[in-house]
C-alpha positions in Angstrom: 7.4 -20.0 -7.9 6.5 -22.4 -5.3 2.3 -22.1 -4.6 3.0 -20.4 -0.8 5.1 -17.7 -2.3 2.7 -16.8 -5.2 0.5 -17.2 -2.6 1.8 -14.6 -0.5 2.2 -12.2 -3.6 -0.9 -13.0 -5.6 -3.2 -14.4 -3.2 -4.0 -11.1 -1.0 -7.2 -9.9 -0.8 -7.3 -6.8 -3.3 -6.7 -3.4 -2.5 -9.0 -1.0 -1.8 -10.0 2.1 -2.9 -7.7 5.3 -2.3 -7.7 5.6 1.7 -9.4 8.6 3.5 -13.1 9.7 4.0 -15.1 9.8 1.2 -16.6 8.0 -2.1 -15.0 7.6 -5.9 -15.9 11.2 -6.8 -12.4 13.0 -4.1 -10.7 9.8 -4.8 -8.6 11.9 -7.6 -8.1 14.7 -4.9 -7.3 11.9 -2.0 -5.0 10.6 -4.8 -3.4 13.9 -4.6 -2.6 14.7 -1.2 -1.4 11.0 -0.5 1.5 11.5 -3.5 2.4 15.3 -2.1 2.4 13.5 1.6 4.2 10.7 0.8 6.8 13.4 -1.4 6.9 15.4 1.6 7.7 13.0 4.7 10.1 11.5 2.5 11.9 14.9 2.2 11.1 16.2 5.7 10.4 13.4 8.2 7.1 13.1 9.8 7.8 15.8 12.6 9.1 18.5 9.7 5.7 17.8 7.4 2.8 20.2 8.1 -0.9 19.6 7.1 -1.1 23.0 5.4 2.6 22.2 3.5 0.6 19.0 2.3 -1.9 20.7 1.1 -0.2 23.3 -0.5 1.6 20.7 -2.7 -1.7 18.9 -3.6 -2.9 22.4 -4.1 -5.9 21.9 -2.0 -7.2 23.6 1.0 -5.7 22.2 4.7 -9.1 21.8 5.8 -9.8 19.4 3.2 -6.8 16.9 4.2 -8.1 16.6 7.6 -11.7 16.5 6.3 -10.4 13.4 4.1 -7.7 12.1 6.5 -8.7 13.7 10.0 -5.0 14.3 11.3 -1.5 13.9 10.3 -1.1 10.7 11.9 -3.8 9.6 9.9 -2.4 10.9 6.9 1.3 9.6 7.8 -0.9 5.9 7.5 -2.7 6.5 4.8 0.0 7.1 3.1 2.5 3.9 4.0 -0.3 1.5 3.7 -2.4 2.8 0.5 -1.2 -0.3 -1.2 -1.3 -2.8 1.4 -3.3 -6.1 0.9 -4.7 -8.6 3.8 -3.3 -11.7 3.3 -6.6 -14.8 2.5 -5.5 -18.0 5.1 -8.4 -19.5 4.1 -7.4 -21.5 1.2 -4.1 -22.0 2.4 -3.3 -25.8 4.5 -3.3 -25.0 8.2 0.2 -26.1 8.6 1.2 -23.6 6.3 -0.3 -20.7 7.1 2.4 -19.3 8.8 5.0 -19.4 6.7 2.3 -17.5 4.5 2.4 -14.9 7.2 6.2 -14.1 7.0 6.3 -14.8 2.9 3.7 -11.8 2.8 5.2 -9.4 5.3 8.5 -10.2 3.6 7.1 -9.5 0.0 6.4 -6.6 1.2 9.5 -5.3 3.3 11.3 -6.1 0.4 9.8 -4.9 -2.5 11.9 -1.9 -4.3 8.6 -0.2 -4.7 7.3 0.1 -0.9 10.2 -1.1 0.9 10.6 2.0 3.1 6.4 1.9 3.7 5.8 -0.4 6.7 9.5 0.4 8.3 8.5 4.1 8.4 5.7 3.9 10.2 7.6 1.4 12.4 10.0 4.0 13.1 7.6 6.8 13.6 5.5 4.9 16.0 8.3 4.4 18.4 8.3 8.0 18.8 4.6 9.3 18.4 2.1 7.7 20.8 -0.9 8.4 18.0 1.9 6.7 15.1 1.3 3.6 17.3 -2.1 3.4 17.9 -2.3 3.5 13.8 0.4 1.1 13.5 -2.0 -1.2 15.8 -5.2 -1.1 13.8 -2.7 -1.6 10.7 -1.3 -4.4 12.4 -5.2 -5.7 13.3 -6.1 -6.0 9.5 -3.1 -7.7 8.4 -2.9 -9.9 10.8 -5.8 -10.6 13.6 -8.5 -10.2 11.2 -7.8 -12.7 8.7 -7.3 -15.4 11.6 -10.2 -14.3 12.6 -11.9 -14.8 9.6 -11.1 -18.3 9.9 -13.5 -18.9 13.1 -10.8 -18.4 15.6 -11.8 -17.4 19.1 -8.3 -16.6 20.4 -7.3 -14.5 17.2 -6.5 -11.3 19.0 -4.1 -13.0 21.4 -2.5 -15.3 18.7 -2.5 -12.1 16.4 -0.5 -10.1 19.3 2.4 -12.5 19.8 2.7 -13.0 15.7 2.7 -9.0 15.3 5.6 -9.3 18.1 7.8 -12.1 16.0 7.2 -9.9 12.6 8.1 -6.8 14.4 11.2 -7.4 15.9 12.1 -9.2 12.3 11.8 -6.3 10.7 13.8 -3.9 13.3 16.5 -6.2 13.5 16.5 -6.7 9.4 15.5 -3.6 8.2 16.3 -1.0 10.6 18.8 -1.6 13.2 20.6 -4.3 10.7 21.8 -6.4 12.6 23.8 -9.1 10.9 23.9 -12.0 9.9 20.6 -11.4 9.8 20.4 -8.0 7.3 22.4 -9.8 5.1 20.6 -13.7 5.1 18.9 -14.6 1.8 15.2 -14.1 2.6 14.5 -17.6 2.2 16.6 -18.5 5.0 14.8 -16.3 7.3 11.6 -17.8 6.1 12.9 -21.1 7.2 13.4 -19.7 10.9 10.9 -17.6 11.6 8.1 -19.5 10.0 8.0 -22.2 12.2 7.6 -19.5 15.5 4.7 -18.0 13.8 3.1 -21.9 12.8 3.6 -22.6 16.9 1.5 -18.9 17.3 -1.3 -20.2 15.4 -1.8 -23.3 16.3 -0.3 -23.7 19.8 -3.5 -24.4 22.9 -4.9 -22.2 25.2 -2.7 -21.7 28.5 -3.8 -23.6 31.6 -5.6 -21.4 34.1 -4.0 -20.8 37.3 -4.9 -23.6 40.0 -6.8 -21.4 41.8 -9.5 -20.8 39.0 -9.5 -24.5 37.7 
């Protein structure tokens, strides 16, 4: 395994604790309402699954799944991202850094264990205005905050056009499928879209318009 790829793997930031309000002592109760949501919108979709159907199969009281989680949409998040780790730029070369970018997102998309995680909530922001606001804050710790964390001023723009690039990867690959590029070896489309998110990064600040020079 070449050092960007175990990199991209092993070099994450650890995960955190169980997602929701609250300390260690509801994590075990947290624990169980994310595994009967995550049973449940994979069986019903996230306009079929109900709070009070959640809690039912964790066997706890609604009012304590929006205590811990504050809404289905937060739920529906907490669920496809319990596992997620922010990728570390820091020790990586700068000229690498994004290919790290695609080689963790990729890692991700296509590991047999969370595969369906980030495409879900892909799919269910498109249609669910309060989806895509989570899906943005998601998108802000994976991506804007660690260039941030490396002193960049303009990390929120360049984090907004690399979210963009990853994005349309993964509808294209994942969801709509659209060959060749479904069915290229995911090395290849490293190699391609690696060097877009690279420019993204490192790529100056746009000139001003004449009149405010």
């Amino acid at each position: 395994m070449t050092d960007l790829r175990r990199a991209a793997t092993a070099g994450a930031s650890p995960a955190g604790p169980v997602p929701g309000t609250g300390g260690p002592r509801s994590e075990r109760t947290r624990r169980a309402i994310l595994d009967a949501a995550r049973a449940m919108f994979a069986a019903r979709g996230y306009e079929g699954t109900t709070i009070r159907a959640v809690a039912a199969q964790a066997g706890v009281d609604a009012s304590m799944v929006m205590r811990y989680f504050r809404s289905k949409a937060g739920l529906f998040t907490a669920v496809v991202t319990v596992d997620l780790q922010v990728p570390d730029l820091g020790p990586v070369p700068a000229s690498d850094r994004g290919e790290l970018l695609v080689r963790h997102f990729m890692s991700r998309w296509e590991d047999p264990v969370h595969d369906d995680d980030l495409t879900a909530l892909l799919r269910t922001a498109v249609t669910s205005e309060t989806v895509a606001g989570q899906l943005q804050a998601v998108l802000s710790q994976l991506i804007t905050g660690p260039i941030a964390g490396l002193g960049d001023e303009r990390a929120a723009e360049r984090g907004t056009f690399i979210a963009a690039q990853l994005l349309g990867l993964a509808l294209c690959r994942y969801i709509l499928r659209l060959e060749p590029l479904a069915s290229l070896p995911s090395e290849d489309v490293v190699a391609a879209v690696a060097p877009s998110v690279q420019r993204y990064l490192t790529r100056a600040a746009a000139s001003p318009p004449a009149g405010e020079r």
